[in-house]
C-alpha positions in Angstrom: -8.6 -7.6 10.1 -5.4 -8.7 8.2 -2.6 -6.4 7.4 -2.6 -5.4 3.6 -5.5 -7.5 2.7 -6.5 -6.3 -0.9 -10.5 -6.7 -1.1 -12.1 -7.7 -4.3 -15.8 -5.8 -4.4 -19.0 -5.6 -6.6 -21.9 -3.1 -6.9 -24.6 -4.0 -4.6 -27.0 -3.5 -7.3 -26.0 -5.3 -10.3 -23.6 -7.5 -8.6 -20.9 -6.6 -10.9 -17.2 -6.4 -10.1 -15.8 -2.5 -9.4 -12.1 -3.6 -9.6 -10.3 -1.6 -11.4 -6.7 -3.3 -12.8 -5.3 -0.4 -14.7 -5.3 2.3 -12.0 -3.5 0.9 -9.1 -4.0 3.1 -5.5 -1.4 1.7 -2.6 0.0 -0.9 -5.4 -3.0 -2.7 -5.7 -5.9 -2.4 -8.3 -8.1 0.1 -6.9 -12.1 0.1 -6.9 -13.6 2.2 -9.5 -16.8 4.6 -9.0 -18.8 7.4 -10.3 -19.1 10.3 -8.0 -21.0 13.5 -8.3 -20.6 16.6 -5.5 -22.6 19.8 -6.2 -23.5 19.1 -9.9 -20.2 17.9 -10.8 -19.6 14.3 -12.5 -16.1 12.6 -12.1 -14.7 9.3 -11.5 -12.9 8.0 -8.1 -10.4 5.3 -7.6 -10.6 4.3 -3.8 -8.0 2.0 -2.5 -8.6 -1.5 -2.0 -6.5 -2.5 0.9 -8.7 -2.5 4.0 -7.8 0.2 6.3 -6.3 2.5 3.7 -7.9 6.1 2.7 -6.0 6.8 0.0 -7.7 7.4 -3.6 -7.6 9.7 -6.5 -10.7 11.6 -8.2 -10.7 14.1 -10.9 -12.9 16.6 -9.2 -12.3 18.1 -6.0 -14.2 16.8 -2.6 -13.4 18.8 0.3 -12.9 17.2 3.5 -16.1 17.4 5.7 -18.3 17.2 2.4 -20.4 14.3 1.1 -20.7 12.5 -2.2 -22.9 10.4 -4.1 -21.2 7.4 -5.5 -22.8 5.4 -8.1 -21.6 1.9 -10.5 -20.1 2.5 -13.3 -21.6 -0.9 -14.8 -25.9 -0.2 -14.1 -25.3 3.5 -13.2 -27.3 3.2 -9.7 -26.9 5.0 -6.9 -25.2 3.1 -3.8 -25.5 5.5 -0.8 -27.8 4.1 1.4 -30.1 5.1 4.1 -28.1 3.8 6.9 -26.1 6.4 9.1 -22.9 6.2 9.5 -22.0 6.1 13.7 -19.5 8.8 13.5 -21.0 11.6 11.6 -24.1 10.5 10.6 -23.5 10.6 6.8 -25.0 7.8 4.7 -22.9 5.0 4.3 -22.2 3.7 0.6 -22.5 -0.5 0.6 -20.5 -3.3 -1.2 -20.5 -6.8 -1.7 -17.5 -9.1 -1.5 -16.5 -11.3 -3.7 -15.8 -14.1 -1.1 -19.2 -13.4 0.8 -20.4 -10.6 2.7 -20.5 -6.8 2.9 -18.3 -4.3 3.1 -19.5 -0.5 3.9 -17.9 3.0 3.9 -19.0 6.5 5.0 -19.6 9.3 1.9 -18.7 12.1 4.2 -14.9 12.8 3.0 -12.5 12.5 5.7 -14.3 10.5 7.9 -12.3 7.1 8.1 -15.6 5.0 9.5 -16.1 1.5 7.7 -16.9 -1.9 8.5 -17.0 -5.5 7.4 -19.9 -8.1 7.9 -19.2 -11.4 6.7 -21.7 -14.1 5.8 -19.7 -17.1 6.8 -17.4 -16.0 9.3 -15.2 -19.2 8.6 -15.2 -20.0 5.4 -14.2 -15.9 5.2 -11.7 -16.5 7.2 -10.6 -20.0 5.4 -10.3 -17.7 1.9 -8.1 -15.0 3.4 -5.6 -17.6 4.7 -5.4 -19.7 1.4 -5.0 -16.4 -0.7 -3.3 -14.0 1.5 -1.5 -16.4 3.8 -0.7 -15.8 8.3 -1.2 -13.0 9.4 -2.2 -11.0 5.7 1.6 -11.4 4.4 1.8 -11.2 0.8 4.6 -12.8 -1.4 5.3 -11.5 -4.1 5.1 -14.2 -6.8 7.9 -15.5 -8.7 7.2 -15.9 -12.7 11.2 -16.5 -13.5 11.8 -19.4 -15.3 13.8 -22.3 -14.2 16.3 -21.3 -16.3 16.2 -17.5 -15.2 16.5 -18.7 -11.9 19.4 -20.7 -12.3 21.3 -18.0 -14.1 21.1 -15.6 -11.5 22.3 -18.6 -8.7 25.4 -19.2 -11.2 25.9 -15.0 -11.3 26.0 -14.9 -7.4 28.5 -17.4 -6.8 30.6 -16.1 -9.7 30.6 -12.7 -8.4 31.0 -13.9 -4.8 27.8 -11.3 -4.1 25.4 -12.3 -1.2 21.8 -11.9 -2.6 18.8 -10.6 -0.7 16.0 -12.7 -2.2 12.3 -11.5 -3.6 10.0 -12.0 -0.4 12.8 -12.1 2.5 11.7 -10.5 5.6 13.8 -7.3 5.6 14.5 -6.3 9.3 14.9 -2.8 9.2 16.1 -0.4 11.7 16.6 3.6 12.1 20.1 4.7 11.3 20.5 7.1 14.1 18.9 5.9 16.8 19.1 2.2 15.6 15.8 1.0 17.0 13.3 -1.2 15.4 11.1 0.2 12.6 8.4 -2.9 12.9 5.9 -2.9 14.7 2.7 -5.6 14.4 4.7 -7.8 11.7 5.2 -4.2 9.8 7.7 -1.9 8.6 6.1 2.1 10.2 7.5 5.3 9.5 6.3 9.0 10.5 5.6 11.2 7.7 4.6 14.5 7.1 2.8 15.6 4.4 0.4 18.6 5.9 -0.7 16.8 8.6 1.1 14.3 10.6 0.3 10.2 10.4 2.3 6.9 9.9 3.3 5.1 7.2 3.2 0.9 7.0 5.1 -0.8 4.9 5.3 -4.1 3.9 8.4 -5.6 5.4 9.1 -8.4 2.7 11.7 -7.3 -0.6 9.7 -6.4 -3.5 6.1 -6.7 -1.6 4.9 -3.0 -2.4 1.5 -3.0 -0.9 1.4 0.1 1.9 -1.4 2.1 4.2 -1.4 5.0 5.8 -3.3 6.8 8.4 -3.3 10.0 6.6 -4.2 10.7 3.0 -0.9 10.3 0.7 -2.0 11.8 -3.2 -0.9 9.0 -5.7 2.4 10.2 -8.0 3.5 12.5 -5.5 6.7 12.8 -2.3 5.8 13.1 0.7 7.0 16.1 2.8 9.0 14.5 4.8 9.7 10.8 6.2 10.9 10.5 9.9 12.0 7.5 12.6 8.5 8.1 14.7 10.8 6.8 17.9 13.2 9.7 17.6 11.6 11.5 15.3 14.6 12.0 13.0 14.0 13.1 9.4 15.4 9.5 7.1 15.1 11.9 4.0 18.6 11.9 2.1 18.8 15.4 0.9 22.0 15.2 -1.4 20.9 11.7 -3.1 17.5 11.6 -5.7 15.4 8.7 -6.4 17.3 6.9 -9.6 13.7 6.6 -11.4 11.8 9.5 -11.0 14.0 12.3 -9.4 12.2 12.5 -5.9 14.2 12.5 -2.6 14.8 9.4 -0.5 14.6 8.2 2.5 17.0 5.9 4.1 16.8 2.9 6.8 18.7 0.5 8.1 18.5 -3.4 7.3 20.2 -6.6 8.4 21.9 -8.5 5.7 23.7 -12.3 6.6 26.7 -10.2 8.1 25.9 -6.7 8.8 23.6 -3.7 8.6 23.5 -1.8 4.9 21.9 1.6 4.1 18.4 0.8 2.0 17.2 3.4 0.1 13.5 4.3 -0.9 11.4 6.7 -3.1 9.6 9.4 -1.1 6.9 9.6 -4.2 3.7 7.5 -3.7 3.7 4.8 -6.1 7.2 4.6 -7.1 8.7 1.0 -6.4 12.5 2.0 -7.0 14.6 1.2 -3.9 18.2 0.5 -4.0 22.0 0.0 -2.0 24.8 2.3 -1.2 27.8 2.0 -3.9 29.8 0.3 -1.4 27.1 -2.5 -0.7 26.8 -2.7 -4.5 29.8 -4.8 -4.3 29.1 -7.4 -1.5 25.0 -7.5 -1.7 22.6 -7.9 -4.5 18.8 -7.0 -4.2 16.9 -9.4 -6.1 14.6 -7.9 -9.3 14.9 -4.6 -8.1 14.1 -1.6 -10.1 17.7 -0.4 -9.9 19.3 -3.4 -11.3 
């Protein structure tokens, strides 16, 4: 499966879409679901982005537990009758908006899921046109011509290199200086009670992420490391210039030389920003610090 591919999904009963485009999980709108454990009625954004666990619920589901999960539109119940392979739960199906079936387990923790696709190629065809090689997403530029031309004329005046929306950012680890990519994207070790990895979109301003752990929306992770030396990247005298949380820092090439790039530790928080002394020579385009 692509890398970061966002699915769009509707209720296997009514057929109606689940997508959720107020409450974003892993930057992406999320897919909205009642769930009920032991009596208790809540609502639970899962994540969108194939291969991600991540989600938030207002009530409480304890790993090793199942759920029912029902449609918010016609109210029915989707867990099925089918077992899932791993642990024997029911599995809860979906359908996709560009043909097939998607399916995931209701037993919490257990990361078993699959896709079956109606028309493999014509599948295929739609996640190229709207996702492009390989799952890379770009972010899309809504400037004006006129926008655009101003910051062009702002860069040459100020003799300041720019780093643009969508450039491929290749990032290193500033103490042991190896690679951070791996597969076409940007991985980092993180701790946040258990230990997992951390992928990244590699490409400036593209904020879409999975993990192989669960990561809480709103909230820093324990700690971000370089998973080939396992070196902690978390700045511990310099704060997130948004929200507060510490930051992690890594290593990427500009045109002439590597430059400290700095990131929030708090799920969900886009801000990222330069050094002070690369605020003078470089210029990250529609960043949240500028």
């Amino acid at each position: 499966m692509y890398e970061f591919v966002a699915l769009s999904l509707k209720c296997s009963k009514c057929g109606e879409s689940l997508m959720d485009k107020d409450h974003l999980v892993d930057n992406e709108p999320s897919i909205l679901l009642n769930v009920e454990k032991e009596g208790k009625n809540g609502s639970i954004n899962l994540s969108s982005i194939y291969g991600s666990y991540n989600y938030t619920c207002d009530i409480d589901i304890p790993v090793g537990e199942m759920a029912q999960f029902s449609c918010t539109h016609c109210n029915e119940v989707l867990n099925s009758e089918t077992e899932c392979l791993t642990c024997g739960a029911g599995m809860v199906p979906f359908y996709l908006d560009m043909g097939g079936k998607v399916s995931i387990c209701s037993r919490s923790g257990c990361k078993n899921h699959h896709v079956e696709f109606e028309d493999l190629s014509q599948a295929l065809k739609k996640l190229y046109q709207e996702y492009g090689f390989r799952g890379r997403k770009y972010p899309k530029d809504e400037r004006s011509e006129e926008d655009k031309n101003k910051v062009i004329e702002k860069v040459v005046d100020e003799n300041q290199e720019i780093i643009e929306s969508g450039t491929f950012l290749q990032s290193y680890c500033p103490h042991c200086r190896k690679s951070l990519h791996e597969n076409d994207m940007l991985k980092l070790k993180i701790i946040n009670g258990e230990e997992g990895f951390l992928l990244l979109s590699p490409y400036l301003n593209s904020f879409t992420s999975k993990s192989t752990i669960y990561l809480p929306e709103d909230k820093a992770v324990s700690d971000v490391k370089c998973y080939h030396c396992d070196t902690s990247l978390v700045e511990k005298e310099k704060n997130c210039g948004k929200c507060n949380s510490p930051i992690a820092k890594i290593n990427v090439s500009a045109s002439t030389k590597l430059i400290d790039f700095y990131m929030c530790t708090k799920k969900g928080c886009r801000w990222h920003g330069l050094s002070a002394d690369d605020l003078y020579s470089i210029k990250l385009e529609e960043s949240d610090e500028w």
